[in-house]
C-alpha positions as CSV (number, residue, x, y, z in Angstrom):
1,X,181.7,44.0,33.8
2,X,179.4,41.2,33.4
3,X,179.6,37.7,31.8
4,X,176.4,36.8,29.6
5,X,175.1,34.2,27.1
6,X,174.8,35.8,24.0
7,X,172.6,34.4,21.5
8,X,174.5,35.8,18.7
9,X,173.1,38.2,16.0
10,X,174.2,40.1,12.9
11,X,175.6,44.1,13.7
12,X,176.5,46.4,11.0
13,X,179.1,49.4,10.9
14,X,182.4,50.8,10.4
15,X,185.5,48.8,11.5
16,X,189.3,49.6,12.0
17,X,192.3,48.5,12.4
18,X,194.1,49.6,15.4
19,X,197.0,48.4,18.3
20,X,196.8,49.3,21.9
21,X,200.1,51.6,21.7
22,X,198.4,53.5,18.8
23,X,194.5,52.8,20.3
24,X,192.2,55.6,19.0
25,X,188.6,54.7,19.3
26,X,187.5,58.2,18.7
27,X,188.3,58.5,15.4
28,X,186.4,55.0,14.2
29,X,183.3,56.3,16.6
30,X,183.6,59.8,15.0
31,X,182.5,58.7,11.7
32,X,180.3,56.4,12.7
33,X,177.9,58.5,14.8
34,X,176.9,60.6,12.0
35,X,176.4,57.8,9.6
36,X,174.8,55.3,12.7
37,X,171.2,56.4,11.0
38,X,172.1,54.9,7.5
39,X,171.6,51.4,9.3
40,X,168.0,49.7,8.3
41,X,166.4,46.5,10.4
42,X,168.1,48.1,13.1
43,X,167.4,46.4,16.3
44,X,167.2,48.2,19.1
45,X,169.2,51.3,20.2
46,X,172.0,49.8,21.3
47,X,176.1,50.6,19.9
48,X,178.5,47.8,20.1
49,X,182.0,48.6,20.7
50,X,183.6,45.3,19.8
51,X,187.4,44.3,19.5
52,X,188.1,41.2,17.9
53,X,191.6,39.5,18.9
54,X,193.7,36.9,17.4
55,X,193.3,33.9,19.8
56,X,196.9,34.4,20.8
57,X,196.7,38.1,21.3
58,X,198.4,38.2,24.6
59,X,200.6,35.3,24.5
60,X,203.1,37.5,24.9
61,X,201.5,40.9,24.7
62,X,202.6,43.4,22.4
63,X,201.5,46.5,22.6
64,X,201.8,47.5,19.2
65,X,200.0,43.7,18.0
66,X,197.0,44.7,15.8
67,X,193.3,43.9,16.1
68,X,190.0,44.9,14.5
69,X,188.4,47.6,16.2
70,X,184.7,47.9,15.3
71,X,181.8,50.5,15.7
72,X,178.3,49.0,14.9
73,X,174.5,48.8,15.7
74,X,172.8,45.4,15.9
75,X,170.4,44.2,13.0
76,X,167.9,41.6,12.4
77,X,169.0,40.9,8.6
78,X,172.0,42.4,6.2
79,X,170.2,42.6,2.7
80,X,170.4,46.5,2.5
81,X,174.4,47.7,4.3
82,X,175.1,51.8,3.6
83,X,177.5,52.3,1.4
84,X,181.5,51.6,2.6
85,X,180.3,49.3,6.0
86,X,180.5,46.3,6.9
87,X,178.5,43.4,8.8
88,X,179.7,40.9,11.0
89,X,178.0,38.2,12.8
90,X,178.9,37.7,16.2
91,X,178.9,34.3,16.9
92,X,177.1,32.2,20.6
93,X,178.8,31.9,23.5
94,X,179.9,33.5,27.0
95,X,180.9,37.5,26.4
96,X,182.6,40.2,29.2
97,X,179.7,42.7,28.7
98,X,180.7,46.6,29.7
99,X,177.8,48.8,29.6
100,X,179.3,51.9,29.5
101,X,177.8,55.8,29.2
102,X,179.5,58.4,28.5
103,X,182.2,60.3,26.3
């Protein structure tokens, strides 16, 4: 895990809703992959896995609190988006960055 500036930028994909006692990330990446092509002004081969939590997500925790779950590929502009995703700009600031490979 590293912390980084991020300078923020535009990604586009498929997005879920999803808890942590019912957490399966397969599924979302499963339809993504084959689609991930559909993407034009992609930039990059990067994937983002990105979870986006309410501000008081763990104040307490509940493990069954949900949270947007996302599957996407970063792009440099959002004019043309494949039919049923979605964009979502990610805004500046300090990230946790895990570069992962794998299954």
């Amino acid at each position: 895990m590293e912390l980084r500036h991020f300078e923020g930028k535009f990604v586009v994909g498929l997005t879920g809703v999803m808890s942590y006692a019912n957490y399966q990330p397969h599924v979302l990446w499963h339809y993504f992959m084959p689609r991930r092509n559909e993407i034009k002004n992609t930039e990059g081969e990067d994937l983002y896995s990105i979870q986006a939590l309410p501000a008081d997500f763990f104040s307490p925790f509940i493990p069954t609190r949900e949270f947007q779950k996302w599957a996407a590929r970063p792009v440099t502009e959002v004019e043309s988006i494949p039919e049923g995703m979605v964009s979502l700009y990610i805004e500046p600031g300090m990230y946790a960055v895990f570069n992962y490979k794998g299954d």
